[in-house]
C-alpha positions as CSV (number, residue, x, y, z in Angstrom):
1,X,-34.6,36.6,-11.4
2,X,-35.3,35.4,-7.8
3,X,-33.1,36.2,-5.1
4,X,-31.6,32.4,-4.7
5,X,-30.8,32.5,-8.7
6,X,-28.9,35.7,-8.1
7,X,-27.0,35.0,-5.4
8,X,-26.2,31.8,-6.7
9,X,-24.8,33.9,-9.8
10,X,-23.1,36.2,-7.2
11,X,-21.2,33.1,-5.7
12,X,-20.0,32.0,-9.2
13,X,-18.8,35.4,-9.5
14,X,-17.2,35.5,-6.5
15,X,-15.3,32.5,-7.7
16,X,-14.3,34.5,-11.2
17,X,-12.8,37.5,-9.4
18,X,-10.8,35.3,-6.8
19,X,-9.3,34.1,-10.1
20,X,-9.1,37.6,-12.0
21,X,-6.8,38.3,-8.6
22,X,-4.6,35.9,-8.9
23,X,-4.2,35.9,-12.5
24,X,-3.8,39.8,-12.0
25,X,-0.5,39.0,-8.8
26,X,1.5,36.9,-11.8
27,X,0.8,39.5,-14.4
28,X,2.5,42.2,-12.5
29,X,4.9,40.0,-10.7
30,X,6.7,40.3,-14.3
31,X,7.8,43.4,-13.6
32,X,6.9,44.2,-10.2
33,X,9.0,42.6,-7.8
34,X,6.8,42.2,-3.9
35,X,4.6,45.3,-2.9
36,X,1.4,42.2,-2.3
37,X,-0.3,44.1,0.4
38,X,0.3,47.5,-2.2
39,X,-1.3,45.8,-4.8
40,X,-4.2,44.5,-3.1
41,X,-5.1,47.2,-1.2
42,X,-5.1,49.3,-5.0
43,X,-7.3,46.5,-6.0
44,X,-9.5,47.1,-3.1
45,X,-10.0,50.2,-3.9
46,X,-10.7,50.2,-7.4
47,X,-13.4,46.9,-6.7
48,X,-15.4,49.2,-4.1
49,X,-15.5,52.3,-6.7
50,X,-13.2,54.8,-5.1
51,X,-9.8,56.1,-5.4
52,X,-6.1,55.5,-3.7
53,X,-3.4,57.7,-3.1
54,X,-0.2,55.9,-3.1
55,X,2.7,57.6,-0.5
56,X,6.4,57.0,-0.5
57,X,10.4,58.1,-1.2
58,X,11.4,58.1,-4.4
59,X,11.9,55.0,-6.9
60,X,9.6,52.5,-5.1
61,X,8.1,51.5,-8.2
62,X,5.0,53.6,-7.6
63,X,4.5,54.9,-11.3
64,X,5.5,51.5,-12.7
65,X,3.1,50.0,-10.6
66,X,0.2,52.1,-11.4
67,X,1.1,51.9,-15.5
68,X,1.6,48.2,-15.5
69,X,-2.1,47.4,-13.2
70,X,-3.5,49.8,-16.1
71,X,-1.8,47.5,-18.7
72,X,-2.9,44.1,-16.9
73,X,-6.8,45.8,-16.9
74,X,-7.4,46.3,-20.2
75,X,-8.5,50.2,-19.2
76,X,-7.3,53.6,-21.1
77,X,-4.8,55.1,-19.4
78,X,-3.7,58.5,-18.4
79,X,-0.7,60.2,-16.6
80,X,-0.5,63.9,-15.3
81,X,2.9,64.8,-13.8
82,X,1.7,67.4,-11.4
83,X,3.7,70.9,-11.2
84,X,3.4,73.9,-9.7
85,X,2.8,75.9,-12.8
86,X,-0.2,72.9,-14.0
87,X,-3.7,75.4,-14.4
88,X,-7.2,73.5,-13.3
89,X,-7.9,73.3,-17.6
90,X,-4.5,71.1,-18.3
91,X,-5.7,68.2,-16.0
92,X,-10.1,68.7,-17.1
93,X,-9.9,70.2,-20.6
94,X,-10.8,73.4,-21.9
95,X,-13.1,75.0,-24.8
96,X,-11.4,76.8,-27.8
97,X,-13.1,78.7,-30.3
98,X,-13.4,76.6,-33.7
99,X,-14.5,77.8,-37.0
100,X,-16.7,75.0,-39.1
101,X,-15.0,74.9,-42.1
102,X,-18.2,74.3,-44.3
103,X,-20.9,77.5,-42.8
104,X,-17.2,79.3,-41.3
105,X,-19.4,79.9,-38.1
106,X,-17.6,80.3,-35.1
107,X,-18.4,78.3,-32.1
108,X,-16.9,76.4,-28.9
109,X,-15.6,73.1,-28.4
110,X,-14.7,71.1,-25.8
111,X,-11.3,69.4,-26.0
112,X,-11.0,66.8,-23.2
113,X,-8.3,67.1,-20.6
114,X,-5.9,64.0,-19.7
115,X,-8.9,63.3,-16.6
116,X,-11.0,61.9,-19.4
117,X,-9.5,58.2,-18.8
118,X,-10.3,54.9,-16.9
119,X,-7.4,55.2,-15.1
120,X,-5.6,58.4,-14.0
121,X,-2.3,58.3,-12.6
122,X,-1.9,61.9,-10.2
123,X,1.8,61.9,-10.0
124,X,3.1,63.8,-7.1
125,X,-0.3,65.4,-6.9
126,X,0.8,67.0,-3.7
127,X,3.2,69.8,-6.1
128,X,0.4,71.5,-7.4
129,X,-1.2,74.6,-6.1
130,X,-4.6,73.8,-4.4
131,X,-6.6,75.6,-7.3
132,X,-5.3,72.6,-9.1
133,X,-6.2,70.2,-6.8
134,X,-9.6,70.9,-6.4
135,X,-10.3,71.1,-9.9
136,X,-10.3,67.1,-9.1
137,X,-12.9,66.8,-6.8
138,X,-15.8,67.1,-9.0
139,X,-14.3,64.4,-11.0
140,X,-13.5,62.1,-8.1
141,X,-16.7,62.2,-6.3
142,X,-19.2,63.3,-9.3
143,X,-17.3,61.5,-12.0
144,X,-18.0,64.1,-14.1
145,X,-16.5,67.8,-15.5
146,X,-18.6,71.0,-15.4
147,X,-16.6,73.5,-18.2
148,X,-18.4,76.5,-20.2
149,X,-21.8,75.6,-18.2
150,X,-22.2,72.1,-19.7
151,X,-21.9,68.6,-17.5
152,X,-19.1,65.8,-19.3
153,X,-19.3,62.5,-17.9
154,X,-16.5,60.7,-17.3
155,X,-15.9,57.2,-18.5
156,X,-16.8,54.0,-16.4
157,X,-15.0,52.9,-14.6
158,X,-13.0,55.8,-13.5
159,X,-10.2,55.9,-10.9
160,X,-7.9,58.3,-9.7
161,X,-4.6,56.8,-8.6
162,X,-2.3,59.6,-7.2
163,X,1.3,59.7,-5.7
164,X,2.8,62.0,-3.1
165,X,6.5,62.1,-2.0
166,X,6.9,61.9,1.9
167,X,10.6,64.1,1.5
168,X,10.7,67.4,-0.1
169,X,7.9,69.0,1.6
170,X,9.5,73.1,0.4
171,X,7.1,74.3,-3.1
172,X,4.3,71.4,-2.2
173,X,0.7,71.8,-1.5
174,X,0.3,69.5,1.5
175,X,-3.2,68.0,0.7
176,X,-6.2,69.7,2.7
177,X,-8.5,67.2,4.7
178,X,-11.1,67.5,2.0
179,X,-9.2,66.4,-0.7
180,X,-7.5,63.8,1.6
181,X,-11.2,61.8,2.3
182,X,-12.1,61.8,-1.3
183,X,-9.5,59.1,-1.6
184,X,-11.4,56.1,0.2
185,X,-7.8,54.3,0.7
186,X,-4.4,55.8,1.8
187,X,-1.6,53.5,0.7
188,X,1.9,53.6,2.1
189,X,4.7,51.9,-0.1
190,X,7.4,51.0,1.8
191,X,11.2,49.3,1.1
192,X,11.1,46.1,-0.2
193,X,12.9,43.4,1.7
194,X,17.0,42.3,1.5
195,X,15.5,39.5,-0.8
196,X,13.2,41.5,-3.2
197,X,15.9,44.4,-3.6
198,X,18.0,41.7,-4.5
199,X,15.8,40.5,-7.3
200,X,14.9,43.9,-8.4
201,X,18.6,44.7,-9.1
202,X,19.0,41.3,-10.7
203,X,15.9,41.7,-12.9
204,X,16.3,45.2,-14.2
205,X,20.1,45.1,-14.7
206,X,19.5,41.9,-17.0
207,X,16.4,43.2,-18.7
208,X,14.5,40.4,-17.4
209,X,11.5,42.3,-17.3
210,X,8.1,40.8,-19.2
211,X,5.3,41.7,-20.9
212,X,2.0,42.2,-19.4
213,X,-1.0,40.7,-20.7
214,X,-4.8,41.8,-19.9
215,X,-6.3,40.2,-17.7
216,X,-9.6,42.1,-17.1
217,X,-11.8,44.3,-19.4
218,X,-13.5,47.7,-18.1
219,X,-16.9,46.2,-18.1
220,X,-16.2,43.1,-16.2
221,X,-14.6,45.5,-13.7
222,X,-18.0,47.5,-13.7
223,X,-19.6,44.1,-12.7
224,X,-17.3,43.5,-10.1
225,X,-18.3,46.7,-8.3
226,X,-21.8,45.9,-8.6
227,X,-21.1,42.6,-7.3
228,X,-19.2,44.5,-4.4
229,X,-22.6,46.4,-3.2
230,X,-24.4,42.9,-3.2
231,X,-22.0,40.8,-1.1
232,X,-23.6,40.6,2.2
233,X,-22.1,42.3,5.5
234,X,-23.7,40.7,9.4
235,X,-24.5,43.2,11.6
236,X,-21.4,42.0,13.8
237,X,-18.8,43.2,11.0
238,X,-21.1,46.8,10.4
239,X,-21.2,47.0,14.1
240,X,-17.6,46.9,14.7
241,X,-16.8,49.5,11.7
242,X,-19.2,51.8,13.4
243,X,-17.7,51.3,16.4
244,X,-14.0,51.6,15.3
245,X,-14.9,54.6,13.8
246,X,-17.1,56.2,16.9
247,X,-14.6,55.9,18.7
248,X,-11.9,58.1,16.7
249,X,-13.6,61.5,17.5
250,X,-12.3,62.8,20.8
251,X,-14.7,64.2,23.5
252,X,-17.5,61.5,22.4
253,X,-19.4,58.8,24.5
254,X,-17.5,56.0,22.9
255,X,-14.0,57.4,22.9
256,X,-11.3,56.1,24.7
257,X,-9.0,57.7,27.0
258,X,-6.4,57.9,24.9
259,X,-8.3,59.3,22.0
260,X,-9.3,62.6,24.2
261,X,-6.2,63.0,25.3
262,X,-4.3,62.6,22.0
263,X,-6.7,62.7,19.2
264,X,-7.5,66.3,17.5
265,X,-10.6,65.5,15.0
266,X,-11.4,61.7,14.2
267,X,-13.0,60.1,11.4
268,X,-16.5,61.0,9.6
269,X,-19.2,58.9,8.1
270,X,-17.4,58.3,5.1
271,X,-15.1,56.3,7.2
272,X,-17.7,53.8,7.7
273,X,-18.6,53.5,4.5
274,X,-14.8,52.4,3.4
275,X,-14.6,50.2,6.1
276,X,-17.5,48.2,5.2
277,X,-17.2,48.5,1.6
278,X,-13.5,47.7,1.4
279,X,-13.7,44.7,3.7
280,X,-16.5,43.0,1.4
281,X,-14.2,44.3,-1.9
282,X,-11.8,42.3,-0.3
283,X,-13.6,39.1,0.6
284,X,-14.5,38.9,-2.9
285,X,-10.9,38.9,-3.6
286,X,-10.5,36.3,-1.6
287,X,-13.1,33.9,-2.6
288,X,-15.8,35.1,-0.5
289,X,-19.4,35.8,0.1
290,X,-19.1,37.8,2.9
291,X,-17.2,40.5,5.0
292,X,-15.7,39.2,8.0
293,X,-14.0,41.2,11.2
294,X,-10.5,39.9,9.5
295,X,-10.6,42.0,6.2
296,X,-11.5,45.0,8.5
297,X,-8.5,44.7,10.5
298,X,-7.0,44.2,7.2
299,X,-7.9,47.6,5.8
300,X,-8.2,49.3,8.6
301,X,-4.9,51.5,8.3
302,X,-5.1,52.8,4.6
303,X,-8.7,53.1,5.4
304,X,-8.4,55.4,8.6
305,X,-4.5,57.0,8.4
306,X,-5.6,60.0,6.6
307,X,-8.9,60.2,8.9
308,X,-7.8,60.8,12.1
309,X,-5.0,62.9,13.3
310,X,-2.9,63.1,16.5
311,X,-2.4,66.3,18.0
312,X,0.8,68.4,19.2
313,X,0.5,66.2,22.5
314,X,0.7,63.1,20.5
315,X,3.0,64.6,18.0
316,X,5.4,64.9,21.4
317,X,5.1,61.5,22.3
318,X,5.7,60.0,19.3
319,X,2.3,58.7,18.6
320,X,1.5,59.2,14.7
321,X,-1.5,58.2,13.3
322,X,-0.6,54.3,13.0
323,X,0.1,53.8,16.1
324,X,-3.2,55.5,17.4
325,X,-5.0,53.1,14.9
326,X,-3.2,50.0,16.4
327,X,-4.4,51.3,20.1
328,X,-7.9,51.7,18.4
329,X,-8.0,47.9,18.1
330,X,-6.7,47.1,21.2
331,X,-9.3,49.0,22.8
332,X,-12.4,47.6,20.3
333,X,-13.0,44.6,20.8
334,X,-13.6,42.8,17.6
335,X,-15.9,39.8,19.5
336,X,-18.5,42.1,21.4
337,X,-22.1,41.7,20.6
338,X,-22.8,44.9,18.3
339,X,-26.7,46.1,17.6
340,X,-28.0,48.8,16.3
341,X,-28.0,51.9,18.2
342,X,-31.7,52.9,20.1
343,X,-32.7,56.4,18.0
């Protein structure tokens, strides 16, 4: 296929997924009531191949959320409730010894843990011990399980979708910075609006909820990602992710003031990558061919919030890490000429 037939076939798929989205906002809109920029930026995630970790209080729909996109993908679906007592096999599986009943030779077998899903929803992932926790990281960036010396592959697509609860911090396992960057978005869910509480009420006291029809299979997902690595990216929009992330790390050329004075450790390379990747996973959503500087400002917060943090200094003065990302792009430009660095 030459490269005009294939992105000709990209553009029609472009088209396909704008219409997947907005198909997949009035499935859910049956039972989830607002939460658009939640929902897309979940999407986002899933379309560029990584995984989210959903953050807020208690009864924001956050599970519902999660079970219903799984019901509106057409994807297998799992759900570990995370505890402090959960052991690294309960969440990947573990071999037990099994007797054929024909030769009654003993031998091992694998029994697949709840991970072994298209969709895994990690609730309260941060009330596990960290043994626990890092049992997932193989998964999560492999996609794969290593148990009794032998490699299982996961199914594709995979995703990890986890929830923490911001209150309640005594018995959790605040997530360590590894574990945080394996998750290429960081979502906060936040109140709904007078008007949406106000239909939420309405709807679930009336049992006005409906029923959720698929809208996309697991292997037109897998195309989707694909499709996501071939959308095209100007060196104007890779330029200013590089630069928006260069300039997170304190004590560096292209760091602002502010950023020495009140940043402790900034973003790495992988922060690039999920700015770029994101933006064009969200074009696509959207209709289009192309990243622009918009869908990075877009996805700039759940991309970078968990990859930079203030110190005690900016602690002090109130400066958390969203309001450190909003001076970040105050002080990049997004119309500079970028090029590529000089070696």
């Amino acid at each position: 296929m030459s490269s005009d037939q294939q992105q000709q076939n990209d553009v029609a798929a472009v088209q396909k997924c704008e219409k997947a989205y907005n198909r997949l906002r009035d499935e859910l809109s049956k039972v989830i009531v607002g939460q658009s920029d939640v929902i897309e930026q979940v999407l986002i995630s899933m379309f560029a191949k990584g995984h989210a970790l959903l953050e807020g209080v208690p009864g924001l729909a956050k599970t519902l959320l999660i079970s219903s996109l799984a019901k509106a993908l057409h994807l297998s679906f799992k759900r570990i409730q995370f505890t402090p007592d959960l052991m690294p096999s309960d969440v990947t599986g573990t071999e037990v010894i099994q007797e054929d009943p024909e030769t009654h030779n003993r031998g091992y077998k694998f029994l697949p843990g709840p991970i072994f899903a298209n969709m895994l929803l990690a609730d309260e992932i941060n009330r596990t011990p960290p043994k626990t926790q890092a049992a997932m990281l193989e998964a999560m960036q492999e996609r794969q399980v290593s148990a009794g010396g032998k490699i299982h592959g996961l199914p594709a697509p995979f995703f990890v979708l986890a929830t923490q609860n911001p209150l309640e911090q005594e018995g959790t396992y605040p997530l360590p910075e590894a574990q945080l960057d394996r998750f290429l978005l960081y979502v906060k869910v936040d109140y709904p609006s007078p008007a949406e509480e106000w239909e939420v009420a309405r709807r679930v006291t009336s049992g006005q909820l409906g029923d959720i029809q698929p809208v996309l299979t697991g292997e037109e997902i897998v195309e989707f990602q694909k499709l996501v690595t071939r959308v095209p990216v100007s060196d104007q929009v890779l330029g200013y992710c590089w630069a928006l992330v260069r300039a997170t790390r304190p004590n560096s050329k292209e760091a602002p003031e502010f950023v020495n004075k009140w940043v402790n450790w900034g973003a790495g390379p992988r922060g690039v990558l999920t700015l770029v990747t994101a933006a064009k996973a969200r074009a696509i959503l959207y209709g289009r061919y192309h990243a622009t500087v918009q869908d990075v400002q877009a996805i700039v917060k759940p991309a970078l919030r968990h990859r930079m943090a203030g110190n005690y200094a900016a602690q002090a003065n109130g400066l958390n890490s969203e309001k450190l990302i909003d001076m970040l792009l105050q002080a990049i430009p997004a119309d500079r000429k970028y090029e590529k660095p000089a070696a």
